[in-house]
C-alpha positions as CSV (number, residue, x, y, z in Angstrom):
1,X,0.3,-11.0,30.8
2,X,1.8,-9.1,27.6
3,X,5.2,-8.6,27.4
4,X,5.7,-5.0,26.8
5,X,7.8,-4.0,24.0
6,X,6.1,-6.3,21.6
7,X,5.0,-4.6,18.3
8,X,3.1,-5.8,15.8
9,X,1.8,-5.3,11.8
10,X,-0.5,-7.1,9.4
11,X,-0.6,-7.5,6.0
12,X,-4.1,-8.7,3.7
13,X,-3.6,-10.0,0.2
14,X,-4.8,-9.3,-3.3
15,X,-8.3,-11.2,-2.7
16,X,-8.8,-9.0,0.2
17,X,-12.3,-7.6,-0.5
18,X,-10.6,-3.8,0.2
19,X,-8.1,-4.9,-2.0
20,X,-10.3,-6.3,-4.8
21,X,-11.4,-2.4,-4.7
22,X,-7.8,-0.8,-4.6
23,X,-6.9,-2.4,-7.5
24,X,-10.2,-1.9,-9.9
25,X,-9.8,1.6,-8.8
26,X,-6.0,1.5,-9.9
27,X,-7.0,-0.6,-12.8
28,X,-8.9,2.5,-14.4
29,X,-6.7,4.8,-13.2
30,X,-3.6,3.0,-15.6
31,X,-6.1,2.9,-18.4
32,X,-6.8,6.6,-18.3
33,X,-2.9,7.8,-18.1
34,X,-1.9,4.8,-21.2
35,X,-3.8,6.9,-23.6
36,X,-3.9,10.7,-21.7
37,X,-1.2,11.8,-19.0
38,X,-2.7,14.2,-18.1
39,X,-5.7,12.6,-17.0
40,X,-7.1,13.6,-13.8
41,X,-8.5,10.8,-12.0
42,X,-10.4,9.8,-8.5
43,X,-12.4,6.4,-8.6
44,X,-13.9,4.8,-5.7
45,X,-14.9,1.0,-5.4
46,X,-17.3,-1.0,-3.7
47,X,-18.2,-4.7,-3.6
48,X,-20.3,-6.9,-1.9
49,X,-21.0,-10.7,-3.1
50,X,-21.8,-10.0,-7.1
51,X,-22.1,-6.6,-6.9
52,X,-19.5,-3.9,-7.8
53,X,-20.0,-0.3,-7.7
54,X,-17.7,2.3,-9.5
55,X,-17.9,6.1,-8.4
56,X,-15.8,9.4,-8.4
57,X,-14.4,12.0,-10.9
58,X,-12.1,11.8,-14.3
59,X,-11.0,14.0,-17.0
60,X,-9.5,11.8,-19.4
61,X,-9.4,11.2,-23.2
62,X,-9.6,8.0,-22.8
63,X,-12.4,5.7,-24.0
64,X,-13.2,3.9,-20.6
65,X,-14.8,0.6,-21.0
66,X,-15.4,0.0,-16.9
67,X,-17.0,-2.8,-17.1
68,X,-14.2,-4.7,-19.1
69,X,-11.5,-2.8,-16.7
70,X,-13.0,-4.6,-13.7
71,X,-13.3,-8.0,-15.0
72,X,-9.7,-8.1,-16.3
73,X,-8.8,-7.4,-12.1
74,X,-10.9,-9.8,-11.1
75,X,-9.9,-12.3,-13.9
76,X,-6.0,-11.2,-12.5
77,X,-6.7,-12.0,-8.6
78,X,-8.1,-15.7,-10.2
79,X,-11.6,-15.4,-8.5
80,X,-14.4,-17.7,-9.6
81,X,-17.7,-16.6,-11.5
82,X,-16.4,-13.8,-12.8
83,X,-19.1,-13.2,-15.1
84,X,-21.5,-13.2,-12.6
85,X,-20.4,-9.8,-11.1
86,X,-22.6,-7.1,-12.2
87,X,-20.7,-3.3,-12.5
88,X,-22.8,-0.3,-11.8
89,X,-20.6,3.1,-13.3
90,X,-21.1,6.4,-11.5
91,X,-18.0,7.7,-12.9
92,X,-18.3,12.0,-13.6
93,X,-16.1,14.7,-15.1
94,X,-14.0,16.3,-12.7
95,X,-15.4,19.3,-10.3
96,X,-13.7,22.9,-12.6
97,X,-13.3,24.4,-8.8
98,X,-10.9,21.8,-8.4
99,X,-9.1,21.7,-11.6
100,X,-8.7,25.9,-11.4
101,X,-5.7,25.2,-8.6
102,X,-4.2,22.0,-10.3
103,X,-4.1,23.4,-13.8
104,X,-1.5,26.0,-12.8
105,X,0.6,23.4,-10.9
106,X,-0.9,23.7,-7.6
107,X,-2.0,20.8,-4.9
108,X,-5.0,18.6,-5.8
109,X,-6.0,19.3,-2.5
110,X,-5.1,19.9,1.0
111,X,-3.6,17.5,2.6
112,X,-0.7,15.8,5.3
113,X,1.6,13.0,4.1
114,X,4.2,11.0,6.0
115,X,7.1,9.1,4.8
116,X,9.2,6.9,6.9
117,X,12.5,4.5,6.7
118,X,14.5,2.8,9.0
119,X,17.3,0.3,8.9
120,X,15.4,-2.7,10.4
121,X,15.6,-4.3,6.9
122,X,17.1,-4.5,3.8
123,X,14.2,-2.3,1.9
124,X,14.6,0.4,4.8
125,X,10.9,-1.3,6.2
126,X,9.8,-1.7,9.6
127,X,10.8,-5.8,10.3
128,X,7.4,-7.3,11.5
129,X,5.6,-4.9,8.6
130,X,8.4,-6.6,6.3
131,X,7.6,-10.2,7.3
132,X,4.1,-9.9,7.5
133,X,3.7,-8.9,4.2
134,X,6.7,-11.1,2.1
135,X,4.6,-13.8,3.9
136,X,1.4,-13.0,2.3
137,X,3.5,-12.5,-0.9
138,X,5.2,-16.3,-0.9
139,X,1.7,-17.6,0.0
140,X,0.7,-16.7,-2.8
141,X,3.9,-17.3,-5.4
142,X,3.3,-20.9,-3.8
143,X,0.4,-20.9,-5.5
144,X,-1.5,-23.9,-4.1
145,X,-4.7,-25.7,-5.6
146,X,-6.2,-26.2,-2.2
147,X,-5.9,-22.3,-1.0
148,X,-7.9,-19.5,-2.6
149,X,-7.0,-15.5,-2.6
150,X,-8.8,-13.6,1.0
151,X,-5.7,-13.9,3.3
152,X,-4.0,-11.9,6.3
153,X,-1.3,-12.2,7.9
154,X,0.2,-10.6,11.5
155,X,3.5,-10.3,12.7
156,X,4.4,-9.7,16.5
157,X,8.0,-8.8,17.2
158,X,10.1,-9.0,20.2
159,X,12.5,-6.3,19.9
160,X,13.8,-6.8,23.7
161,X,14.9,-10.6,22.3
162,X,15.3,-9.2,18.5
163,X,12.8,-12.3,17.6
164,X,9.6,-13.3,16.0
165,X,6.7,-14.0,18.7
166,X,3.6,-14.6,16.8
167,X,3.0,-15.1,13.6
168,X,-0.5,-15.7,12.4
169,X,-1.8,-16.2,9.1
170,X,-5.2,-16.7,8.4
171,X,-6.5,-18.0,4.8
172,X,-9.2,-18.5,2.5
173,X,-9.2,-22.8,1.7
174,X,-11.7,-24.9,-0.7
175,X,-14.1,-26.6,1.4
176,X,-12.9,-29.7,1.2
177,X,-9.6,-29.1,2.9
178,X,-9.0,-29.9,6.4
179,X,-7.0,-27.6,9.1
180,X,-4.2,-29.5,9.1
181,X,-3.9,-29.4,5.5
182,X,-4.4,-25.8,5.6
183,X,-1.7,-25.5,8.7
184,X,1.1,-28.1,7.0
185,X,1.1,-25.7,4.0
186,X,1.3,-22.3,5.8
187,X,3.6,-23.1,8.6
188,X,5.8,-23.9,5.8
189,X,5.4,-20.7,4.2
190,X,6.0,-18.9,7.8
191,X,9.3,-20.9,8.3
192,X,10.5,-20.0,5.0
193,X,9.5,-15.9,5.1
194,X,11.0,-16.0,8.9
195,X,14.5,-17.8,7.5
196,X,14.7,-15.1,4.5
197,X,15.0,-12.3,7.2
198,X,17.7,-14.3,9.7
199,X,14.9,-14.6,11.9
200,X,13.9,-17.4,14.8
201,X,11.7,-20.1,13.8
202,X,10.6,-21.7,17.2
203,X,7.8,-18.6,17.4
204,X,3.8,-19.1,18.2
205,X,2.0,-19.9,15.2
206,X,-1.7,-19.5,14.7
207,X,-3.3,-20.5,11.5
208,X,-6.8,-20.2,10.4
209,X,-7.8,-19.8,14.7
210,X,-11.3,-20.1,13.9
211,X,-11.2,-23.1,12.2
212,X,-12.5,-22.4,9.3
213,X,-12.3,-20.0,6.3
214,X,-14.1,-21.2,2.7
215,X,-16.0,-17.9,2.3
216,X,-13.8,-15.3,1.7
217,X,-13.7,-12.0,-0.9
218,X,-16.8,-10.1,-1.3
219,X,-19.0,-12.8,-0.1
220,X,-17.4,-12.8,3.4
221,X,-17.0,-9.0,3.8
222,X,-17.7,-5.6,1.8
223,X,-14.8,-4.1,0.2
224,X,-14.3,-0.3,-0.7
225,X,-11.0,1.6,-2.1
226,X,-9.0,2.8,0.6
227,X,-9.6,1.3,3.7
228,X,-6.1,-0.5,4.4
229,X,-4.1,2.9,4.9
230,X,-1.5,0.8,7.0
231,X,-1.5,-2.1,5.3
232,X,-0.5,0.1,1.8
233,X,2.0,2.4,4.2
234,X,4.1,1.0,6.8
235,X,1.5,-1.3,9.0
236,X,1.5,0.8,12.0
237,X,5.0,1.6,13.2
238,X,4.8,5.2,11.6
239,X,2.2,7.4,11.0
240,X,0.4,7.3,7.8
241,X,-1.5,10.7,6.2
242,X,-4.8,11.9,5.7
243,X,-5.8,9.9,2.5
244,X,-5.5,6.3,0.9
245,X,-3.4,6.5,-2.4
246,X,-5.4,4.0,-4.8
247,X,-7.5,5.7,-7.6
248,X,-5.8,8.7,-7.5
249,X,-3.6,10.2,-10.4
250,X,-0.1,11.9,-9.5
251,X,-1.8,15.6,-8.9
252,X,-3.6,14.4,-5.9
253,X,-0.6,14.9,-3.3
254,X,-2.0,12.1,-0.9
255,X,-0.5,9.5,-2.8
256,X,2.1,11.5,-4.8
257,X,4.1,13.5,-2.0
258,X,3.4,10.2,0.5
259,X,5.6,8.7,-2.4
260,X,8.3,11.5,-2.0
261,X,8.1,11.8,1.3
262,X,8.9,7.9,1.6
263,X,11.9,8.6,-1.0
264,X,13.5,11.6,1.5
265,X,12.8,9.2,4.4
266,X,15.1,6.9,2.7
267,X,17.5,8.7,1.1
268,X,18.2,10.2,4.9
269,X,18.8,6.3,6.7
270,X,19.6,4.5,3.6
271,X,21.6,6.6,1.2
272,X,23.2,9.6,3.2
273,X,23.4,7.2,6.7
274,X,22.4,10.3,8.8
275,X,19.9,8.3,11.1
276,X,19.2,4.8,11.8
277,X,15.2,5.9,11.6
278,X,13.6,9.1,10.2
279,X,9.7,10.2,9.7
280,X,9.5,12.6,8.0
281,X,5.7,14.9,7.2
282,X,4.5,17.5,4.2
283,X,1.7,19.3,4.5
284,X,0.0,21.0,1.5
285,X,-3.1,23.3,0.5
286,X,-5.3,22.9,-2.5
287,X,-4.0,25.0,-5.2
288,X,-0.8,25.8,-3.5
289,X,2.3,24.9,-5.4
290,X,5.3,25.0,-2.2
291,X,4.2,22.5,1.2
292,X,3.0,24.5,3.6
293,X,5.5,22.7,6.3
294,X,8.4,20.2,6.7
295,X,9.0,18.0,10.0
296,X,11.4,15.9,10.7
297,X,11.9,13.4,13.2
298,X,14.6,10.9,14.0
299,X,13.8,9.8,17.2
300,X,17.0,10.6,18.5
301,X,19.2,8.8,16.3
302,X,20.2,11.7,13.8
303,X,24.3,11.5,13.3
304,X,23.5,15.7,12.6
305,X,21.1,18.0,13.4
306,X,17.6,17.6,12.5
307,X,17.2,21.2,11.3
308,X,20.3,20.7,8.4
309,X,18.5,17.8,7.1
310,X,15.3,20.2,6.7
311,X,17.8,22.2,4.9
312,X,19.2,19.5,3.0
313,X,15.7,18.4,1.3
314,X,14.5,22.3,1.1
315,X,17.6,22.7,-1.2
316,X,18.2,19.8,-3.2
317,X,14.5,18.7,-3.8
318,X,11.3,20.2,-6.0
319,X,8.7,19.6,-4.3
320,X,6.0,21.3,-6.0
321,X,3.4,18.9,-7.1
322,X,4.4,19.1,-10.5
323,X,8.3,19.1,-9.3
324,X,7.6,15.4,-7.5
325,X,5.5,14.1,-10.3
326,X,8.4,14.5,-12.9
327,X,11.5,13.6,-10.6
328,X,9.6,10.4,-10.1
329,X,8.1,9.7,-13.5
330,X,5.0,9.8,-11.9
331,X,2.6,9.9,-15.4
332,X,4.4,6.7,-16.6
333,X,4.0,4.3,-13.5
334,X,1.6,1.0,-13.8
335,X,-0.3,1.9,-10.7
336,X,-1.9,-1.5,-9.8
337,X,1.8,-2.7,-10.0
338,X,1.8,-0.7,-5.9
339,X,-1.7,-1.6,-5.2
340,X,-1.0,-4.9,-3.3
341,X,1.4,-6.2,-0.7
342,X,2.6,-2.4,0.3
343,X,3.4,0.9,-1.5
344,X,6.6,1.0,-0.1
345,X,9.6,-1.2,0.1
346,X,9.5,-2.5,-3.4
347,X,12.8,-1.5,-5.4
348,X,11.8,-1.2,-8.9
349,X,9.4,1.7,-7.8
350,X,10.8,5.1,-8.2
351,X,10.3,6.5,-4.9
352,X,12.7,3.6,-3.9
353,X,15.5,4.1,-5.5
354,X,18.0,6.2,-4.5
């Protein structure tokens, strides 16, 4: 029988067929705003085996070359054949009933965002969210000629015992390599991510429990842009908005205001100490400059009342599209720099630093 205040996250890496699509879809975004700032920008991505589709709307000056775009990501994550993928572009101008609200400063559309912090760790992250996915990330700093780039990783905490569980990490391997290969090299990595956050090491490990994983990527699943919503947010333990953030430039609120909201979330527990844990929601409507609401919620460990934080971010923050995009430099960020491994919790983002 299940214990019952177990909780639990995942992480998926950069060679995560979803992933593979966040990032081409981030990939053009960056080259549009390098050469136009303004550039408005929503690209979806699909792949399956050799086969990459590229859809949605821009308005750029930018002289695209999509085909090129893609095989630099793919080139990046270090997966094989590269020429062999074939790009199909269905890239369009932008809808003019859409720009009519965003060119006068409104929302890109309608939309609700969370942001969330907490002191469990050090970047203000929820811990088995945090160790799920600096696991995936020293997996692959180790860099090892016998592993290849489709991997996941899941956390389960104990927070009755304040200790690791489970830990299971599943990963993509040449064929040649054996199990116990495969589980020598990642318990080592699970030891070593556990120990970096003062956790226990004597937890359940399962590696690979199928036995097996040589085909991986595209060829073992279809990937499209925007499926790992909490994988990119906070992997479960909070609630995550409407809309998946890659692709998208700074004028589409889903991925900017999710960005602010995550920066008021930890200014609140991090900076200003006024809660040990704080969720905080926007809401928007397309063409609408001011949110349409504000929520707080602590979960009863404010230090003061919820409604004078409201006040607090009402008075000290712009958050108008166009106010958030320019208090967080949001026209000069590398965007596939946040595609992988979380959007949150990295401290040379904006949004993070406080």
């Amino acid at each position: 029988m299940l214990k019952r205040n177990l909780f639990t996250s995942e992480q998926v890496s950069e060679g995560h067929p979803d992933k593979i699509c966040d990032q081409i879809s981030d990939a053009i975004l960056d080259a549009c705003l390098e050469v136009d700032k303004d550039s408005r920008v929503a690209v979806e991505t699909l792949i399956k085996n050799y086969y990459i589709v590229v859809a949605g709307e821009i308005t750029t000056k930018a002289k695209l070359e999509v085909e090129k775009i893609v095989k630099s990501v793919l080139t990046r994550i270090n997966l094989k054949d590269v020429d062999k993928y074939q790009v199909t572009n269905y890239l369009f101008c932008q809808s003019p009933d859409i720009a009519m609200g965003v060119d006068t400063g409104g929302a890109g559309d309608q939309g609700i965002m969370f942001g969330y912090a907490c002191n469990e760790t050090k970047e203000g992250m929820p811990l088995a969210f945090s160790i799920a996915t600096k696991a995936l990330i020293n997996l692959k700093d180790l860099n090892h000629p016998k592993l290849c780039p489709d991997a996941k990783s899941q956390v389960t905490i104990d927070y009755d015992k304040n200790r690791i569980d489970t830990f299971l990490i599943s990963t993509q391997h040449l064929e040649s390599v054996s199990l116990d290969e495969v589980k020598e090299i990642v318990t080592e990595v699970m030891i070593k991510t556990a120990l970096e956050y003062n956790m226990n090491t004597d937890f359940k490990k399962l590696i690979n429990p199928t036995g097996r994983f040589v085909i991986g990527g595209s060829h073992g699943d279809a990937g499209v842009t925007g499926r790992k919503i909490v994988a990119d947010t906070y992997g479960g333990y909070a609630k995550c908005g409407g809309g998946a953030f890659s692709g998208k430039d700074p004028t589409k609120v889903d991925r900017s205001v999710a960005y602010m909201a995550r920066h008021l979330a930890k200014d609140i527990v991090m900076k200003q100490k006024w809660a040990d844990k704080c969720e905080l929601q926007l809401s928007y409507a397309i063409g609408v400059k001011e949110p349409v609401s504000i929520n707080i919620n602590c979960f009863n460990t404010a230090k003061i009342k919820e409604d004078e934080i409201i006040d607090y971010v009402i008075k000290k923050y712009d958050l108008t599209p166009q106010g958030i995009i320019t208090y967080l430099n949001l026209k000069n960020i590398k965007y596939i720099e946040t595609t992988c491994y979380g959007h949150f919790g990295k401290n040379y983002l904006t949004w993070e630093k406080i």
